[in-house]
C-alpha positions, 0 to 999 in steps of 0.5 A: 703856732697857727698854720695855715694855707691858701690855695693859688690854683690846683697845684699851688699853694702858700703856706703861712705859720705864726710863730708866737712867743709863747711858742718858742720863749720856754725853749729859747730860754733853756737853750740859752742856759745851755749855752751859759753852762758851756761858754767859755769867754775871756774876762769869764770862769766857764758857765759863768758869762752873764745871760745879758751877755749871750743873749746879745753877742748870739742870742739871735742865732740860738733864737733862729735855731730853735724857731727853725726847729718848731717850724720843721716840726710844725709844718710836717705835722700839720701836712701831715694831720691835713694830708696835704698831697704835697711834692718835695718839701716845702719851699720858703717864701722870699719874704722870710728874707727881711723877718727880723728876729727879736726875743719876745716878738711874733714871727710870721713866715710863708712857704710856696708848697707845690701840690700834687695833681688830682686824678683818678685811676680805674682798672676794670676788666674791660682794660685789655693789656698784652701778656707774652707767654714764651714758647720754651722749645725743645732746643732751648732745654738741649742748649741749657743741658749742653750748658750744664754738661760742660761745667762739667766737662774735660779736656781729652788728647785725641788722635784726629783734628775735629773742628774747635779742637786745640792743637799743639806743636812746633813751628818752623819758618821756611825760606828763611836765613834765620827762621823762627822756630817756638815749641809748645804753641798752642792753636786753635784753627777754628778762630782763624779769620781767613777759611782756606787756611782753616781747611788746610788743618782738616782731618789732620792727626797727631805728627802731621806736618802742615805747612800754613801762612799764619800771617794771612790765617790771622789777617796780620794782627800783630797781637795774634802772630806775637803770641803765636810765634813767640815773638815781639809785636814790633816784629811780627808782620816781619814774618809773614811767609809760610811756616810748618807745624808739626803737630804733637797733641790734638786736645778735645773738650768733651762734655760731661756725662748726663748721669746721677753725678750731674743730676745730683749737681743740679738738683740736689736731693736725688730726686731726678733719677733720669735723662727725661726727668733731668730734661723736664726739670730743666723746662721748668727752670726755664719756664719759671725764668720766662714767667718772672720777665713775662710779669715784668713786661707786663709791668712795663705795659700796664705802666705806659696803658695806665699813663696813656688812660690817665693822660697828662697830669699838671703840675706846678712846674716851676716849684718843681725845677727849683725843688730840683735844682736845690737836689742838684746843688743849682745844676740848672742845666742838669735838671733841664736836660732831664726835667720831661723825664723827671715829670714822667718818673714823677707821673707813674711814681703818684699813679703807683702810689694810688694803684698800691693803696686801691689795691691793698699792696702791702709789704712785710718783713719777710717779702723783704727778705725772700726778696733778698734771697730770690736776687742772691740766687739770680746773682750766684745763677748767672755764674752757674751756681744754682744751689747755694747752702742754706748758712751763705744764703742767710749771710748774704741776706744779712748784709744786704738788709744792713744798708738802708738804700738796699733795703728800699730797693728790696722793697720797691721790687717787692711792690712791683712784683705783688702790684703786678699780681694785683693788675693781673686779677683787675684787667683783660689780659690779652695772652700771646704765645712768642718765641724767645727771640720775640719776646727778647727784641721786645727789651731792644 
């Protein structure tokens, strides 16, 4: 088969492939006596219907076929041989609509090929790019011990209401024919959306009587009354006078005890024997947290640096809406609404693409699967199990690797992360201390 290309302009081409009966006739032949051993057709014993015949009733259509396989083959290896920095797939020339078909004949076909810009990336250290290191505080840490106390916290019957308490007793209408009375109602003040029925459960003890408007405490939502009343919705706001309660147990959530228990539940292992070192341990944890979003935003701000430095690329736009357009099943609407963002995916995809070869970025089996256990663990982390056993670590890695999507996502996020490492050595980075709350409305 001869293949050639011309070049349109920079990023537009035909390619054109001559298909020669020698090319295909060996294999058309063997797969028209393929055919014969299976055909079966009236008049005919099974594999007996005469090659005459089949070549004439569908010899066309298994021609076609195997054209269409020496074609597919053909072109990719030879874009492949001449690394051709080609976009999409090839796309077929209108005139391959009126190729006619026949046994013995030669064949000419032309593709419209959309051709990737040429550009070049450089990163000196003259490139200057911002780097946010994040400020972990003092009360950072105390919030995430807190947060570790009171997974393992419990709740303990007190005498005297503090604020966030939960209260429970019986509740009685007042000036009423037929008051609503329920037993066991549980409440928490706290959560009452009106402040001066707040306060009148200030200081109360255990058998107090408090006379209240819950209608007004809960700014007459007919869910909260229902509930608490033990009523229907329907007849809620039919009680919105006063009401006592009686108070017959005040519960308090009290967090769990900093000791080798909660330690050990942490981090395993013992050896984290005390409060400053459990506070220490914490710190890190956080910092290392901060540090994996810090190199993430520094991604994010070397992609727009290196896109501004580069500038705007041109492409061969209109092979690309069509190549779009086929991906999205003819929704030309769909691929106008998000064609500039596509060029712009398209733009930070191909400088990528350079900045992983100049840089030697490289992936191996076993970043892939480190990287499958890193996002276990940030996963089983935000439900606040931070030590998951070694056996369901590795089954869970085992499924993920079983799909094919999963995987390459592992494998992209593995090429972000040691790209970033890359960038980091080549540039300037300009180093900035920011709080938490800076850095977070950095993402808003």
């Amino acid at each position: 088969m001869n293949i050639s290309v011309e070049n349109i302009d920079k990023v537009n081409a035909v390619m054109t492939a001559v298909v020669e009966p020698a090319d295909y006739t060996e294999k058309y032949e063997k797969a028209i006596k393929e055919a014969k051993k299976k055909m079966n057709m009236p008049g005919f014993r099974p594999g007996m219907v005469p090659v005459g015949l089949i070549k004439k009733q569908f010899g066309v259509s298994i021609l076609a076929e195997e054209v269409n396989k020496l074609l597919q083959d053909g072109l990719f290896n030879y874009i492949r041989e001449n690394k051709i920095q080609m976009l999409g797939e090839p796309l077929p020339n209108e005139e391959n609509n009126q190729v006619d078909l026949k046994e013995g004949e030669s064949f000419t076909f032309k593709f419209d090929l959309a051709i990737a810009p040429e550009f070049e990336v450089t990163l000196t250290k003259k490139d200057k790019i911002d780097y946010y290191n994040v400020d972990v505080t003092d009360d950072m840490v105390e919030k995430q011990v807190e947060m570790y106390r009171q997974r393992g916290g419990k709740y303990e019957k007190v005498d005297d209401y503090e604020d966030n308490d939960m209260i429970k007793g019986l509740i009685t209408e007042l000036d009423v024919e037929a008051p609503v009375k329920a037993e066991d109602v549980v409440m928490l003040p706290k959560y009452f959306q009106n402040d001066d029925q707040k306060k009148l459960f200030e200081g109360v003890k255990t058998n107090d009587i408090v006379t209240f408007n819950p209608s007004v405490a809960y700014n007459n939502n007919e869910a909260e009354l229902a509930s608490l009343l033990k009523v229907e919705k329907a007849d809620a706001l039919n009680h919105k006078g006063e009401f006592n309660f009686q108070i017959t147990e005040i519960t308090r959530f009290v967090p769990g005890p900093l000791n080798q228990e909660l330690f050990d539940t942490v981090f395993p292992g013992g050896e984290v024997k005390t409060e400053d070192e459990f506070r220490a341990k914490v710190k890190s944890l956080i910092v290392d947290q901060f540090k994996k979003d810090s190199d993430y935003k520094f991604l994010l701000d070397a992609r727009k640096y290196v896109t501004e430095k580069v500038g705007k690329l041109e492409f061969p736009e209109e092979k690309l809406r069509k190549i779009m357009e086929i991906n999205a099943n003819g929704d030309k609407e769909k691929v106008d609404s998000q064609f500039e963002k596509s060029l712009e995916e398209l733009t930070w995809h191909l400088i990528k693409e350079q900045l992983v070869e100049k840089n030697g970025v490289k992936v191996e089996d076993e970043d892939v699967r480190n990287m499958a256990k890193e996002v276990t663990r940030m996963q089983f982390a935000q439900y606040g199990m931070l030590n998951i056993p070694d056996e369901y670590l590795e089954n869970s890695v085992k499924e993920m690797l079983k799909k094919r999507e999963t995987v390459d996502n592992l494998i992209d996020r593995c090429i972000e992360v040691k790209l970033g490492v890359a960038l980091k050595e080549k540039v300037t980075l300009k180093e900035n201390t920011v709080s938490a709350e800076e850095f977070n409305k950095m993402f808003e």
